[in-house]
Each structure stands twice: as C-alpha cells, then as structure tokens.
N, C-alpha and C positions, 0 to 999 in steps of 0.2 A: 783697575789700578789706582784711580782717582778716591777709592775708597781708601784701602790703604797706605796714601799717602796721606790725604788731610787725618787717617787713626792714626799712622806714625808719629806726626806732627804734633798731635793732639798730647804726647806721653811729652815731647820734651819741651810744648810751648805754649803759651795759654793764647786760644784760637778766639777770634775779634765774632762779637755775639753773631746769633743767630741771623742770616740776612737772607729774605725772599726776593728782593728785586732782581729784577733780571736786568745784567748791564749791557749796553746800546754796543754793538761789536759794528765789525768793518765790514763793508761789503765781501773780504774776501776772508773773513773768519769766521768760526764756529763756537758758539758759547754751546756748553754743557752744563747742566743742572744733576750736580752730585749728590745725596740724601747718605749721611753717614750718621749711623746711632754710637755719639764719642761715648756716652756712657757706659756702652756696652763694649766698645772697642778697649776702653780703657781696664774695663774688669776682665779681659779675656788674654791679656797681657798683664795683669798683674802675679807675679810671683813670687809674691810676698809667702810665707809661710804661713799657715792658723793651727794652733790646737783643736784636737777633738776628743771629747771623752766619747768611748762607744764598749757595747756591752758584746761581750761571747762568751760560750762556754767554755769553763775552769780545762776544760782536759782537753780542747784547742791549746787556749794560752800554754800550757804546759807544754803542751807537744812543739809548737810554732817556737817557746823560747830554747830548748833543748835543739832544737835544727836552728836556730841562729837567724829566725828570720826575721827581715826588719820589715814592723806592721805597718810604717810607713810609705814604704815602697810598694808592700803589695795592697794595699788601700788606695792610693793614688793610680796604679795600672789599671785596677778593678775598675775604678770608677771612668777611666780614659775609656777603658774598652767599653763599660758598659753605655757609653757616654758618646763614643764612635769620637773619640775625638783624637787627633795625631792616628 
C-alpha cells in the first residue's frame, strides 16, 4: 500500500528528491524502507491519448468499417489482453 500511495502522490505532487538515509525512530516504532519506480508508476496511469499509424489488409479495413467498428477500441482491448493487463 505504501507503494501506491507515495505513486498516487507522485501524479499530483512533485515528491522531495531521492533519500537513502534511514531516519532514527522510537523505541516503540517501525520505520519501513519503501522502493517505488515513480517513473514507471507515472507512465502506467497516464491516459493521455497517442496516434498510431498501422498497416492491414485493404479487405479487413473494408469489412471492420462496413460493421462500424472502432479500430480504436479493439486495438486497445487487443493489446490489454495481450498485455494481461485489467
């Protein structure tokens, strides 16, 4: 949970640099050393939109726009599933 909270954090606060030290706790507390990759937390919640140019064949495209499909959506499922991810 301590990962997720300092990624959360990370999207809506610029997080005070990198720090190894270990701080001096209480006899009756417990420090925890948490390792969170923000860069990668921060590209895994970005859902921002991108263009893509990609190629298929002429009598796909015909058939997929004649059924209404939107190659957006099933390019993004594709890739989730292929991807194992949600």
């Amino acid at each position: 949970m301590g990962k997720d909270l300092i990624g959360t954090m990370s999207l809506v606060e610029k997080l005070p640099a990198n720090n190894t030290k270990i701080p001096k706790v209480g006899a009756n507390s417990i420090a925890t050393l948490v390792d969170v990759n923000i860069s990668k937390y921060q590209r895994m919640n970005d859902d921002r939109t991108v263009k893509k140019t990609l190629t298929i064949p002429n009598y796909l495209n015909e058939e997929a726009k004649e059924a209404g499909i939107n190659f957006s959506a099933i390019l993004t499922d594709a890739l989730k599933q292929k991807l194992e991810i949600e």
